[in-house]
KOLMARNU-577753 format. One record per residue (C-alpha): x, y, z negated; residue number from 1. Coordinates in nm, 2 decimals. Last residue first. Example, Ala and Ser with C-alpha at 12.3 -4.5 7.8 and 13.67 -1.06 7.14 Angstrom:
REM KOLMARNU-577753
ATOM; 1.37; -0.11; -0.71; 2
ATOM; 1.23; -0.45; -0.78; 1
***
This chain:
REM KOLMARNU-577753
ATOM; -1.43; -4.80; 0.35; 131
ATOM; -1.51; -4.45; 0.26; 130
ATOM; -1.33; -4.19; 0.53; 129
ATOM; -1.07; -3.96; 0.46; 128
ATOM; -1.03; -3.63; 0.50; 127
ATOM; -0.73; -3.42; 0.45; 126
ATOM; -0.69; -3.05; 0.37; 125
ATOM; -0.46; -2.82; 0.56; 124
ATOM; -0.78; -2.58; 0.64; 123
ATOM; -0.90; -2.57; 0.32; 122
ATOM; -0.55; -2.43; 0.17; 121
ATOM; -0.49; -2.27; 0.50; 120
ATOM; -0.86; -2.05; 0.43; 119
ATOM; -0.71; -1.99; 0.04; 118
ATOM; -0.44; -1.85; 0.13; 117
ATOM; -0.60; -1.63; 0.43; 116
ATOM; -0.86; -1.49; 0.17; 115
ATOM; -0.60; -1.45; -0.09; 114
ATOM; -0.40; -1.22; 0.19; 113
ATOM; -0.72; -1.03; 0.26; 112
ATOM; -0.79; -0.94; -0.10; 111
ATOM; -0.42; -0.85; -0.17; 110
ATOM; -0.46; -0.61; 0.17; 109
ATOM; -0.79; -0.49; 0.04; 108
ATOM; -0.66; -0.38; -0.28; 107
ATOM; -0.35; -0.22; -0.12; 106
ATOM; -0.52; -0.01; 0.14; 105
ATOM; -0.61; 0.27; -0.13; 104
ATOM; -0.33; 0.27; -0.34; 103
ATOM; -0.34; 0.62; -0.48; 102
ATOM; -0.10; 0.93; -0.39; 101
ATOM; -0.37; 1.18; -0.53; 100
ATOM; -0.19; 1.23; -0.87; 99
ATOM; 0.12; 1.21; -0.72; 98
ATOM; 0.05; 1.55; -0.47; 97
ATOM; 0.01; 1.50; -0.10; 96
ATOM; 0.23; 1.79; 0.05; 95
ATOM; -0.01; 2.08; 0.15; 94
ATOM; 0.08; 2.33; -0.14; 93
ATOM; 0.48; 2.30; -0.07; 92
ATOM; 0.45; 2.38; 0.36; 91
ATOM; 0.44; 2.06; 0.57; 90
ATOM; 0.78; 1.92; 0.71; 89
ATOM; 0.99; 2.00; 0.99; 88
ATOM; 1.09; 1.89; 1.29; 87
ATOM; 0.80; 1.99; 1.49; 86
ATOM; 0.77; 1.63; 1.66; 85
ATOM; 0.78; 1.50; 1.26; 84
ATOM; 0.52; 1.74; 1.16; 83
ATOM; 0.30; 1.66; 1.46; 82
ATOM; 0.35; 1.28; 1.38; 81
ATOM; 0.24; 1.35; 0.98; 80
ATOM; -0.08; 1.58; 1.07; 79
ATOM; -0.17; 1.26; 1.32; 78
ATOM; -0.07; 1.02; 1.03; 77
ATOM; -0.26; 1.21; 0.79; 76
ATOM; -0.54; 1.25; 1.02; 75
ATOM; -0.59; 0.86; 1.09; 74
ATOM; -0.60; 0.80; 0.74; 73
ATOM; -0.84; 1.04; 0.65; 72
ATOM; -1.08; 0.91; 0.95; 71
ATOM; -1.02; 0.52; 0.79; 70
ATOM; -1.14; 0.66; 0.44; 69
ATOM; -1.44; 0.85; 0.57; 68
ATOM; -1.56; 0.50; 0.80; 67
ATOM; -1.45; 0.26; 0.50; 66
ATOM; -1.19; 0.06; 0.52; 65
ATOM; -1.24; -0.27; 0.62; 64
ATOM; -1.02; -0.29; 0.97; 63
ATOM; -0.75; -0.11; 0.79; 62
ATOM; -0.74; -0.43; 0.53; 61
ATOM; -0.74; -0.66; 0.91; 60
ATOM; -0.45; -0.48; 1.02; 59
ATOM; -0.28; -0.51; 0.72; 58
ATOM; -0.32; -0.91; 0.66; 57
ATOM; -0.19; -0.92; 1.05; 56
ATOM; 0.12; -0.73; 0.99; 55
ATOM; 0.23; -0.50; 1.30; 54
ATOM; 0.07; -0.16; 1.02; 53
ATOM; 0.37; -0.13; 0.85; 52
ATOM; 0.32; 0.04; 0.56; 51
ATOM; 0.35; 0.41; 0.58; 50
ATOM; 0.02; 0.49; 0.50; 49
ATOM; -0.02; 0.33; 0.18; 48
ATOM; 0.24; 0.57; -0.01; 47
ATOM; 0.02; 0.88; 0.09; 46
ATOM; 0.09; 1.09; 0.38; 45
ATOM; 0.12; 1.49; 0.37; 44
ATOM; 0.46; 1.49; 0.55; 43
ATOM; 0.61; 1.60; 0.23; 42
ATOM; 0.45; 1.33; 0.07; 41
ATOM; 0.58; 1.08; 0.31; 40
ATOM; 0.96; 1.23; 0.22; 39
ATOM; 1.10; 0.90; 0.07; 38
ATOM; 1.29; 1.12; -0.17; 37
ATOM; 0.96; 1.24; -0.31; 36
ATOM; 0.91; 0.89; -0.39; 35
ATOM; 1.17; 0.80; -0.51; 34
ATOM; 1.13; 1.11; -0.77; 33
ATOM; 0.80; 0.99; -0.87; 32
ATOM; 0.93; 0.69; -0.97; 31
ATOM; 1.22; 0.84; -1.17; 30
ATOM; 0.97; 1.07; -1.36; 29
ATOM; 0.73; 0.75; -1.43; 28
ATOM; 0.98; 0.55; -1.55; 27
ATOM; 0.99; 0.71; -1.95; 26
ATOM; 0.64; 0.68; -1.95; 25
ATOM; 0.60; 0.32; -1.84; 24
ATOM; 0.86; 0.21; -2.08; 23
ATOM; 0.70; 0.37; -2.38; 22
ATOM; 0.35; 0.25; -2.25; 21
ATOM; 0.45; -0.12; -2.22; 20
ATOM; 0.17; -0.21; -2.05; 19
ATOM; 0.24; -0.07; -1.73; 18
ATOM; 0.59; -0.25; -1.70; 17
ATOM; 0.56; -0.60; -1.70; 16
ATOM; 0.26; -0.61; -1.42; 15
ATOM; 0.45; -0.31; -1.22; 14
ATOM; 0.73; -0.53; -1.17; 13
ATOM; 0.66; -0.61; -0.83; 12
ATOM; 0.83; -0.84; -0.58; 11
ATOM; 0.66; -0.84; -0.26; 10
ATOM; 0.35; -0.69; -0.10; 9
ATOM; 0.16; -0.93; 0.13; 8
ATOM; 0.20; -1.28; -0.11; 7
ATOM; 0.20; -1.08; -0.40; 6
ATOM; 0.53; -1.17; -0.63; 5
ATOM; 0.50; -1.05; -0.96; 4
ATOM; 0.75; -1.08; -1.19; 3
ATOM; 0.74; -1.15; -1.57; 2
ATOM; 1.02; -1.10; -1.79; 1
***
């Protein structure tokens, strides 16, 4: 069994499981039932919103986003906040639907967290001088 373990993101089976399609199919349902039990969707947030944002390698990803990318971002979590003050969630046709619940931060956080691996790797090497 192989296991993913990215730096930023944890543990992750994903890698074993999407290219077993029987397996992948047959997950998918309970998946998507996590998470609707989470309850971001219902708040109109995607999965990538609701990391936590204190982490330095995600601070820098929401640094790169695009301009239109970083503006939907900022008015999900304001639509989500308002939401949450109201106590109750958004009505059924404005919940974020699976199909548009995509990993948009996640990329650049992977990127950033190879970026900071590989600047401690040069940064922790040793010179020595030619005698």
């Amino acid at each position: 069994m192989v296991f993913s373990f990215g730096p930023a993101l944890g543990l992750s089976l994903a890698p074993f499981i999407k290219p077993q399609s029987g397996l992948y199919r047959a997950l998918r349902p309970v998946a998507n039932a996590y998470a609707n039990l989470t309850g971001h969707r219902a708040h109109g947030l995607k999965y990538d919103d609701i990391l936590v944002v204190e982490r330095e390698d995600v601070q820098k990803a929401i640094e790169r986003l695009p301009a239109r990318e970083a503006y939907d971002r900022a008015f999900r979590i304001r639509v989500a906040f308002q939401q949450s003050v109201l106590h109750k969630p958004l009505p059924k046709n404005q919940w974020t639907k699976p199909e548009d619940d995509v990993r948009y931060l996640t990329p650049i956080i992977e990127e950033v967290a190879k970026e900071q691996a590989e600047r401690a790797e040069w940064d922790s090497l040793a010179v020595e001088r030619k005698r």
